[in-house]
C-alpha positions in Angstrom: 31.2 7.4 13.2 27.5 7.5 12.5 25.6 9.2 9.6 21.9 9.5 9.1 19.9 10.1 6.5 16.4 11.8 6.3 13.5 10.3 4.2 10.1 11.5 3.9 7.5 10.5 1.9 6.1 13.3 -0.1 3.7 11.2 -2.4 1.8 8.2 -2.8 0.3 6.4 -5.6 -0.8 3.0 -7.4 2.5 2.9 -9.2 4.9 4.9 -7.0 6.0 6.8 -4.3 8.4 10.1 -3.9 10.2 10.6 -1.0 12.6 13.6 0.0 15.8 12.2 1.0 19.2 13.9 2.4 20.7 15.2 5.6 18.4 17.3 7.2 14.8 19.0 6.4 16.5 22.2 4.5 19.1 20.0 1.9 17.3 17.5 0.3 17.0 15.7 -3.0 13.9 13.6 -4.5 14.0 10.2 -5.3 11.3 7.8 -7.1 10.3 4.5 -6.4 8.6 2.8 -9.0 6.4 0.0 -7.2 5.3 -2.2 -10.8 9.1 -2.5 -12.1 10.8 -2.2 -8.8 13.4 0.6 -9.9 14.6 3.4 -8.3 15.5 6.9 -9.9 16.3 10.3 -8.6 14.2 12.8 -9.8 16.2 15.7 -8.1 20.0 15.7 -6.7 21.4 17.5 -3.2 22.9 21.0 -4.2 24.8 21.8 -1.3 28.8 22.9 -1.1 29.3 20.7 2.3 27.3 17.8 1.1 27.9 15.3 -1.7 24.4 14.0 -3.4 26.4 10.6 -4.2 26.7 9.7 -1.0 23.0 10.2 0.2 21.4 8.8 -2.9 23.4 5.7 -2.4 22.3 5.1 1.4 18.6 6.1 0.4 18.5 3.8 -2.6 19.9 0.9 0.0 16.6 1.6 2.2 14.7 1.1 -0.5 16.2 -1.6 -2.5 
């Protein structure tokens, strides 16, 4: 079985960037990239009944870690 997941950059700076990340365009949570310390934090979790935000944060944070 395959699963995708859906990042898009939403902003761009010296110090970081914000993508939207999740399964499709409509359910989506924010995460942060810090460029300077290298960390990652989510600014803004998946709400959704069908989809679990643990799971998607964990396979974006992979991409960018």
């Amino acid at each position: 079985m395959a699963v995708f997941i859906i990042m898009t950059k939403e902003y761009e700076n010296e110090e970081k960037v914000v993508y939207k990340y999740g399964p499709d365009e409509k359910i989506s949570g924010i995460i942060e990239y810090n460029k300077d310390s290298g960390m990652i934090s989510q600014q803004e979790p998946i709400v959704s009944e069908f989809y679990l935000d643990e799971f998607f944060f964990k396979r974006a944070w992979k991409t960018l870690g």
